[in-house]
Backbone bond lengths (Angstrom), bond angles and torsions (degrees), N, CA, C in turn:
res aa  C-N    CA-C-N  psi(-1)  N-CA   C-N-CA  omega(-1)  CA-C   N-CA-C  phi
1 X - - - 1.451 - - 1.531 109.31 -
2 X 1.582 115.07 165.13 1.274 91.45 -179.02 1.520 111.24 -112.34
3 X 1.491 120.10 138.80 1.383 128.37 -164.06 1.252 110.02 -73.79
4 X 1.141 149.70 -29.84 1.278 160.51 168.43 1.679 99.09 -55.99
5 X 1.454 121.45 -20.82 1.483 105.92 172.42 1.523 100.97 -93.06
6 X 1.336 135.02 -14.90 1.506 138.25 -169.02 0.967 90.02 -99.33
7 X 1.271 171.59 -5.56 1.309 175.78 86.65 1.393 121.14 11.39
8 X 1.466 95.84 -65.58 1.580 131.13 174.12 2.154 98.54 -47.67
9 X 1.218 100.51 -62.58 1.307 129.82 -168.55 1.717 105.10 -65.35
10 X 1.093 125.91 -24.86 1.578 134.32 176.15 1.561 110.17 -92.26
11 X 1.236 116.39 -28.72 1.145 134.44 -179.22 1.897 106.28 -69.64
12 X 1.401 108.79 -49.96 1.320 116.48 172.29 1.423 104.80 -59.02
13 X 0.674 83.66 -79.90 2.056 105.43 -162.66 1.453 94.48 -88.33
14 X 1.001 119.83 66.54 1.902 128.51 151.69 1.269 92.78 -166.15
15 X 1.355 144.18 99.79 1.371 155.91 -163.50 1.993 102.53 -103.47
16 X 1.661 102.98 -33.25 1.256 101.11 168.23 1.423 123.46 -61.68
17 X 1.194 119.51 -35.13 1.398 121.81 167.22 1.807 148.67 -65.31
18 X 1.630 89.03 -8.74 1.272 131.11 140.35 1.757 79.70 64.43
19 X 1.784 112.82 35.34 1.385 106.53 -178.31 1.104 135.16 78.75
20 X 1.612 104.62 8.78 1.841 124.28 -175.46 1.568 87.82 -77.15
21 X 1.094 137.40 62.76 1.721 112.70 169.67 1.725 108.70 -124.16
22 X 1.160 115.28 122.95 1.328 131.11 -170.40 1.560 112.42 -113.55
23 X 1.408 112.49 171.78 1.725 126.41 167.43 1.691 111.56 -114.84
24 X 1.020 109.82 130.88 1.199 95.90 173.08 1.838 86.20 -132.24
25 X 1.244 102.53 153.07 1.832 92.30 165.96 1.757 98.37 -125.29
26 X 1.055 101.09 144.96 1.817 124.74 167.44 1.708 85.25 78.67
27 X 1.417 127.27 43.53 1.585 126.18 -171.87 1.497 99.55 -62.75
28 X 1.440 136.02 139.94 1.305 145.88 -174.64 1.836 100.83 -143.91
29 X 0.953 139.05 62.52 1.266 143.99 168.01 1.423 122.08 -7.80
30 X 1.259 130.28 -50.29 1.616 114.48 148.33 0.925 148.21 -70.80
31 X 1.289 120.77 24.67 1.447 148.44 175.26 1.465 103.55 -102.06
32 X 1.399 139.32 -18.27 1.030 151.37 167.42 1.572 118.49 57.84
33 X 2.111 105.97 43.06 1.208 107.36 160.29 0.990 145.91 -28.86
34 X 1.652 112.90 -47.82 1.331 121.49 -152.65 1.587 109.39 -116.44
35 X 1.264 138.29 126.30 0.945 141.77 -176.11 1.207 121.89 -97.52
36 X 1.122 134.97 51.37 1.714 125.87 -166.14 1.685 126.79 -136.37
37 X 1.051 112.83 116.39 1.661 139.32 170.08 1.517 83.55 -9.60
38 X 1.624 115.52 128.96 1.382 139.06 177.67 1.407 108.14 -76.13
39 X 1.618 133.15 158.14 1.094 83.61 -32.26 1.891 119.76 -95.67
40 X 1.377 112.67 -163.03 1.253 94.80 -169.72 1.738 101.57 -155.66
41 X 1.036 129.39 -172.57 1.428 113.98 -175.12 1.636 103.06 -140.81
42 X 1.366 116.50 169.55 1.910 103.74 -175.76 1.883 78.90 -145.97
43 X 1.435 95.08 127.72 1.888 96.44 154.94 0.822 126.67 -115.90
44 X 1.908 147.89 131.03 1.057 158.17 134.67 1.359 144.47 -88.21
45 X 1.513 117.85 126.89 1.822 88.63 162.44 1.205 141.04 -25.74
46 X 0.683 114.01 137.70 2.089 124.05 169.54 1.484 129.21 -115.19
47 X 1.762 100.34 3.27 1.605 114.85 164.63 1.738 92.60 112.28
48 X 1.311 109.84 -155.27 1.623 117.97 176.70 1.862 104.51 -172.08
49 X 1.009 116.14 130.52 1.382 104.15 168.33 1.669 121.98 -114.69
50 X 1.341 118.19 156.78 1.007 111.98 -154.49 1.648 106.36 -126.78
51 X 1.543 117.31 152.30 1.493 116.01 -173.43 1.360 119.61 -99.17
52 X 1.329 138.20 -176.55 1.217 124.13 172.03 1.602 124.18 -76.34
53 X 1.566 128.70 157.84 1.604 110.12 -170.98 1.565 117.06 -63.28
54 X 1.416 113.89 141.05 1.617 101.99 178.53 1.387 121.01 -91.54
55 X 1.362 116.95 3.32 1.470 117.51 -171.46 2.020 90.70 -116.81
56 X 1.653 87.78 155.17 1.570 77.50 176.70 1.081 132.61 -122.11
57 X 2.058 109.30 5.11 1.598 114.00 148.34 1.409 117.16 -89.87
58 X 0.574 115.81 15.30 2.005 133.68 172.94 0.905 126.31 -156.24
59 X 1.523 121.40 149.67 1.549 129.68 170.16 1.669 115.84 -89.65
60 X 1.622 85.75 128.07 1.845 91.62 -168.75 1.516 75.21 -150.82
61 X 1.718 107.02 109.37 1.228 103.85 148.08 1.406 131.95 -156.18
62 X 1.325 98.91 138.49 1.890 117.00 -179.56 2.019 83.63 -10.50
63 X 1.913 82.05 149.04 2.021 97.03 156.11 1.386 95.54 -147.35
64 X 1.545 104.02 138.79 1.865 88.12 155.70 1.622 107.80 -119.51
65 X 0.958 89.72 127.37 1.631 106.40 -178.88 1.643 106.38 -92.05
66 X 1.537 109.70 122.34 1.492 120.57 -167.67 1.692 90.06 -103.98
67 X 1.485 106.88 -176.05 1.589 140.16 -179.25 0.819 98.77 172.29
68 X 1.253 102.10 167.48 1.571 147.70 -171.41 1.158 125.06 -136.60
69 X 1.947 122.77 103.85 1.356 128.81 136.74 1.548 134.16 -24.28
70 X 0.944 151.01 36.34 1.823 115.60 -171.01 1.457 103.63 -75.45
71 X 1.275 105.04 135.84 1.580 115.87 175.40 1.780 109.39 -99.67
72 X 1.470 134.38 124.01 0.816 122.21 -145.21 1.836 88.28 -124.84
73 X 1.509 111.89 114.71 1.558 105.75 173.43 1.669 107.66 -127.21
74 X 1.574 109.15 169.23 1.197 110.66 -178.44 1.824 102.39 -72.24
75 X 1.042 127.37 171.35 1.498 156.76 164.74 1.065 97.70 -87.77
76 X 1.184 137.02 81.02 1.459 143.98 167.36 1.872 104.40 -40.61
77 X 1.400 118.93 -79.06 1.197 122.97 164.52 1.310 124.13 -141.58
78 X 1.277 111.56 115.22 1.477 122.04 -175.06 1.211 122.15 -26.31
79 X 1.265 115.12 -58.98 1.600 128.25 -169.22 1.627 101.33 -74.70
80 X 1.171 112.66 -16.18 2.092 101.51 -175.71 1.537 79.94 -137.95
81 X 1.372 99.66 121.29 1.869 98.43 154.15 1.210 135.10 -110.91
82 X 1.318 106.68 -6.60 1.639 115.40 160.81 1.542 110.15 -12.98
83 X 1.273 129.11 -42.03 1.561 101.27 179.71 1.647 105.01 -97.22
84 X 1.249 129.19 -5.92 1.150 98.62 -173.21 1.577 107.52 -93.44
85 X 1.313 133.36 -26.34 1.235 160.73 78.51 1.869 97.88 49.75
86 X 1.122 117.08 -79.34 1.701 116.42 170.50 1.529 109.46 -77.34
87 X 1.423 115.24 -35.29 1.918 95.67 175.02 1.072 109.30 -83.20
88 X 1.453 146.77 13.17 1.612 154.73 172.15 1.817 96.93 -95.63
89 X 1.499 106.78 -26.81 1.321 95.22 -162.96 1.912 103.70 -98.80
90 X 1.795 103.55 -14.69 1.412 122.83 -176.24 2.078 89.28 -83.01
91 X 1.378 120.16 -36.80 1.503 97.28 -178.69 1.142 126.96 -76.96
92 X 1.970 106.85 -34.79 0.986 116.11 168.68 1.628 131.42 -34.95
93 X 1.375 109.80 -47.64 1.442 133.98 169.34 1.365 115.24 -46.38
94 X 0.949 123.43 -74.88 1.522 150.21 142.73 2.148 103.30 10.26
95 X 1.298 93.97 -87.15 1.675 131.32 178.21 1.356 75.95 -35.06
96 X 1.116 114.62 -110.30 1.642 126.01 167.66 1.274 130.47 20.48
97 X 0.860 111.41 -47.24 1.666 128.43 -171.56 1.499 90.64 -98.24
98 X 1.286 113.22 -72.03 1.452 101.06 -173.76 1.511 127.80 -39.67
99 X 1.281 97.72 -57.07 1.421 115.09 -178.64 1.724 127.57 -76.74
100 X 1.395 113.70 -32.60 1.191 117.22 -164.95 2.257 94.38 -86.11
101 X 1.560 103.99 124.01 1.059 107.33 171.60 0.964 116.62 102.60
102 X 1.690 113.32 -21.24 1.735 115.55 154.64 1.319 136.68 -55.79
103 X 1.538 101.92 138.91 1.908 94.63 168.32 1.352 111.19 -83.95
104 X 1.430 140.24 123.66 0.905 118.35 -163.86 2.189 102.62 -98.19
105 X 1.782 115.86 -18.86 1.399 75.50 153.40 2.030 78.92 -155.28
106 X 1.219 108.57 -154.86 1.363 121.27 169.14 1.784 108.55 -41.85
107 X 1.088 112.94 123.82 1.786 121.84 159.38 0.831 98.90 72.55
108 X 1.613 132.32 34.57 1.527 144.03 153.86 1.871 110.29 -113.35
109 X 1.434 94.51 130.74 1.642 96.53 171.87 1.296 113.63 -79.96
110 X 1.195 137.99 160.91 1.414 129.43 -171.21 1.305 116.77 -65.62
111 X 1.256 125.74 179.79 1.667 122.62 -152.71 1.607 102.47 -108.89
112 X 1.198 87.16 145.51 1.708 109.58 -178.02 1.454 127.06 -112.13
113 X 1.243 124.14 130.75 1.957 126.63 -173.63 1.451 105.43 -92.17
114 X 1.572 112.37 115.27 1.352 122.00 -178.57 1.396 105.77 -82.54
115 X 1.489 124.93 -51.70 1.471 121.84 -133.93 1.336 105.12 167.81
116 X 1.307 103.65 135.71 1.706 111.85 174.48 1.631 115.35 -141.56
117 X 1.293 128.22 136.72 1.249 122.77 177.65 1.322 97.99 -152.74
118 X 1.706 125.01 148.12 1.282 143.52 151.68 1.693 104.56 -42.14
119 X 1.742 112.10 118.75 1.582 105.47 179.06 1.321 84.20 -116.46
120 X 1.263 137.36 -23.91 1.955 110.63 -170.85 1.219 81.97 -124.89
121 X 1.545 123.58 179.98 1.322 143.09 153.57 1.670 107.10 -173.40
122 X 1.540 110.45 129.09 1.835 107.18 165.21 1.439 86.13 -154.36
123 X 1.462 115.57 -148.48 1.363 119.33 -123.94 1.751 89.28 -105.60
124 X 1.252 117.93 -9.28 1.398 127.50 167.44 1.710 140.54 -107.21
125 X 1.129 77.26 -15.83 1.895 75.96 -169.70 1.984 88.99 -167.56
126 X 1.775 103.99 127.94 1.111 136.84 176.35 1.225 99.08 -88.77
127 X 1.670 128.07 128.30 1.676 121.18 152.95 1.541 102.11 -125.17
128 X 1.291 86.65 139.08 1.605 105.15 173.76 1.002 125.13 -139.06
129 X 1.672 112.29 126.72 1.700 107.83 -149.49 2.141 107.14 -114.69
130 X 1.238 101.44 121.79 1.555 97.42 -170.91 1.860 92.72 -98.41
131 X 1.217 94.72 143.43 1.128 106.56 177.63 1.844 115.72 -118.47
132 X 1.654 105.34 124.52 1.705 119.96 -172.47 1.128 104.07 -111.89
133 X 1.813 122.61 172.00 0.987 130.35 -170.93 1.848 112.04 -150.05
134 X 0.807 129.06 151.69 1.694 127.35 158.05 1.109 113.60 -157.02
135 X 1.171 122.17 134.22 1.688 152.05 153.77 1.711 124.49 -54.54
136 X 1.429 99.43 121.77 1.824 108.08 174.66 1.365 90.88 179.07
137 X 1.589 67.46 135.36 2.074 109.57 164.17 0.946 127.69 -83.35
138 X 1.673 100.09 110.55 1.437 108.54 159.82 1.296 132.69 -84.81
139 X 1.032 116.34 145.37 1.560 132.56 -169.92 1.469 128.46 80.14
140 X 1.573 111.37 40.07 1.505 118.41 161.97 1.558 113.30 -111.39
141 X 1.281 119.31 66.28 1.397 124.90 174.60 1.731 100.49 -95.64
142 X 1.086 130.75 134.96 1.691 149.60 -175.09 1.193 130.51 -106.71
143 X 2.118 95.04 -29.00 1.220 91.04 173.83 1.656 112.09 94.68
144 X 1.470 107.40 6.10 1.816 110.76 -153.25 1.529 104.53 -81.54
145 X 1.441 117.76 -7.09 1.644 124.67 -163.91 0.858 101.21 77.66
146 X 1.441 140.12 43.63 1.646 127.75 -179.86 1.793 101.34 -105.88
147 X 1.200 110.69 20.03 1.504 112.56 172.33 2.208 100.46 87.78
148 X 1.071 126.02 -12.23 0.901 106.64 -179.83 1.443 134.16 -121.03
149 X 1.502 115.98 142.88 1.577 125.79 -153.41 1.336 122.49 -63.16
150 X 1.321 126.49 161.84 1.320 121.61 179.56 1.719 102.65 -59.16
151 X 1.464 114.44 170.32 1.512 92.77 166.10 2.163 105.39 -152.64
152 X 1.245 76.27 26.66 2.050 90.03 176.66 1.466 102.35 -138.79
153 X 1.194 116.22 -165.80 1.767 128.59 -160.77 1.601 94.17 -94.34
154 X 1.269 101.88 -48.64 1.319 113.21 172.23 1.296 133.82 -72.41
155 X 1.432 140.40 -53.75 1.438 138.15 139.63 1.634 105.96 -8.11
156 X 1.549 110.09 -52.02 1.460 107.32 -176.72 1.199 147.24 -60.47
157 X 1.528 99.35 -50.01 1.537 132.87 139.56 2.002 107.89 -36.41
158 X 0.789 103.61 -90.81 0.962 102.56 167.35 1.802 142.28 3.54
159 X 1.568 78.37 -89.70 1.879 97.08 158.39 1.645 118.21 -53.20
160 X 1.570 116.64 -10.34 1.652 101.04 -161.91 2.194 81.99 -117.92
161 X 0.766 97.50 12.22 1.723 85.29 165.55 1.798 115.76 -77.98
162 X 1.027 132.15 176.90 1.490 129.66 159.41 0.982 131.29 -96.65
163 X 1.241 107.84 161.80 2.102 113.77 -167.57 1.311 96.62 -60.89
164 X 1.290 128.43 131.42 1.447 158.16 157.57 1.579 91.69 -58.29
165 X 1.172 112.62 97.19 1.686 124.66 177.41 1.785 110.55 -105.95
166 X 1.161 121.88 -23.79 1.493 132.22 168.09 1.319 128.99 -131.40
167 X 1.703 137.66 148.62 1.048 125.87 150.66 1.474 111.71 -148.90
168 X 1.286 121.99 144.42 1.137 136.13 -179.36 1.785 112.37 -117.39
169 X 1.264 120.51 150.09 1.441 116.17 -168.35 1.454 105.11 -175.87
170 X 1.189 108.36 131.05 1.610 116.44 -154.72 2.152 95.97 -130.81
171 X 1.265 96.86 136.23 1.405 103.06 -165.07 1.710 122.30 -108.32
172 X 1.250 147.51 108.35 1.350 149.73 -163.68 1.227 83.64 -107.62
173 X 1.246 126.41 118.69 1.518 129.46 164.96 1.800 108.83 -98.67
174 X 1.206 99.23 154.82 1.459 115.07 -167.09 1.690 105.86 -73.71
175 X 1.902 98.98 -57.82 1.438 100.99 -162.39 1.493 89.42 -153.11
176 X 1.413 113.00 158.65 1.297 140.68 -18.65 1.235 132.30 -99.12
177 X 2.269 100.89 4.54 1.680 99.60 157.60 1.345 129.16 -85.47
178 X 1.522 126.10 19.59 1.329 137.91 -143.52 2.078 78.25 -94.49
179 X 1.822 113.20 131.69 1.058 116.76 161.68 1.085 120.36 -49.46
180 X 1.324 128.34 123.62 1.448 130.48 159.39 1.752 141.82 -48.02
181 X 1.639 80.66 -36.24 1.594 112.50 159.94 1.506 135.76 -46.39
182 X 1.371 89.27 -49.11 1.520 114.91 171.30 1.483 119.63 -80.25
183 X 1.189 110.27 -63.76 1.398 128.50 178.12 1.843 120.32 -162.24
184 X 1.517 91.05 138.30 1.758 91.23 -178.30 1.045 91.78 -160.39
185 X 1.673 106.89 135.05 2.135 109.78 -14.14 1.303 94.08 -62.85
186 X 1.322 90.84 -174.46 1.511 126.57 179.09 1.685 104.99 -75.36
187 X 1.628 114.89 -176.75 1.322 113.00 -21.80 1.507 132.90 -58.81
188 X 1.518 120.18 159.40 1.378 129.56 -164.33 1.453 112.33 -119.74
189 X 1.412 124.50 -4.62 1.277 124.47 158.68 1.856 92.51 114.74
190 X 1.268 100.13 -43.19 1.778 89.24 166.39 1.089 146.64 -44.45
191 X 1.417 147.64 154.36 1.078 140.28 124.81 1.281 148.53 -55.27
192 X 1.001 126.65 78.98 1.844 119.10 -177.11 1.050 125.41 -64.96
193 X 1.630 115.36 -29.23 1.371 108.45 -155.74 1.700 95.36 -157.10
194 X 1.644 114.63 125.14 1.203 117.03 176.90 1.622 108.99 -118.98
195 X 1.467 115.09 146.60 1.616 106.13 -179.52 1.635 99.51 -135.06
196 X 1.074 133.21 155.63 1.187 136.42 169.20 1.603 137.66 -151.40
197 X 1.401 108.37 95.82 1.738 117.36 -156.31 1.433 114.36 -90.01
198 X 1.256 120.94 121.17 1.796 111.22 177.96 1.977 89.53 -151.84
199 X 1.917 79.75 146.78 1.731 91.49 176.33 1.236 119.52 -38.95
């Protein structure tokens, strides 16, 4: 999916963040990427895993595409965390609402809350990273003109053949008008039945 629209979307509807919402990719918190006025939030991928195809002349298959929240607040005071502790639990809320139940774009089911845990903590700044999810299928392109692209090897293939403008198809049936004479059952080398379709 693309993060720059979940971004976009935290920015609205997370008013606590007063617009602190950033990208970081491969974000590692003690490395001290991110520089930003508390509190504030960072999103990244978190990978996607994928299922086996469900159709079985084509590949069409489920993805879930994950991300990552970290919500980034000050450590009010180390030794008592009661407040940071309720404003982790006031952003958390927040995230939540925004995020949980959104589509985040076309051929995505709305978004889902995996998991959250504290990944850094010292004597300044708390991060806590919630982890989301959403679902979409790849590889149902039709071809309908509805504006959207192939999105497999095949869909591709596919789409670049030409309009099927004729067909003709001639029928040897097996049984039970198939000559006996000839062969039984059939087929008998005849034709019974001719059809022929063009625009």
């Amino acid at each position: 999916m693309r993060i720059s629209d979940v971004v976009a979307h935290l920015r609205q509807y997370c008013p606590s963040f007063g617009e602190r919402v950033g990208v970081a990719l491969n974000f590692q918190p003690e490395r001290g990427q991110v520089k930003l006025q508390t509190p504030a939030a960072v999103v990244f991928p978190a990978g996607d895993e994928a299922e086996p195809s469900t159709a079985q002349n084509a590949t069409v298959q489920p993805v879930v595409d994950q991300f990552a929240v970290v919500l980034i607040l000050s450590t009010a005071d180390p030794r008592r965390g009661e407040h940071t502790a309720d404003l982790l639990h006031l952003l958390r809320a927040e995230v939540w609402r925004a995020l949980i139940g959104w589509t985040p774009g076309a051929g995505y089911e709305p978004i889902e809350y995996l998991s959250g845990e504290v990944t850094e903590m010292d004597r300044s700044v708390t991060y806590y990273t919630l982890l989301f999810s959403a679902e979409l299928t790849v590889g149902h392109y039709q071809g309908t003109g509805d504006g959207r692209e192939p999105e497999t090897w095949q869909e591709y293939e596919l789409a670049g053949l030409p309009v099927l403008e004729a067909l003709d198809a001639e029928v040897d049936v097996i049984d039970p008008i198939a000559d006996p004479n000839l062969q039984k059952p059939g087929p008998d080398g005849r034709v019974e039945f001719q059809l022929g379709v063009s625009e």
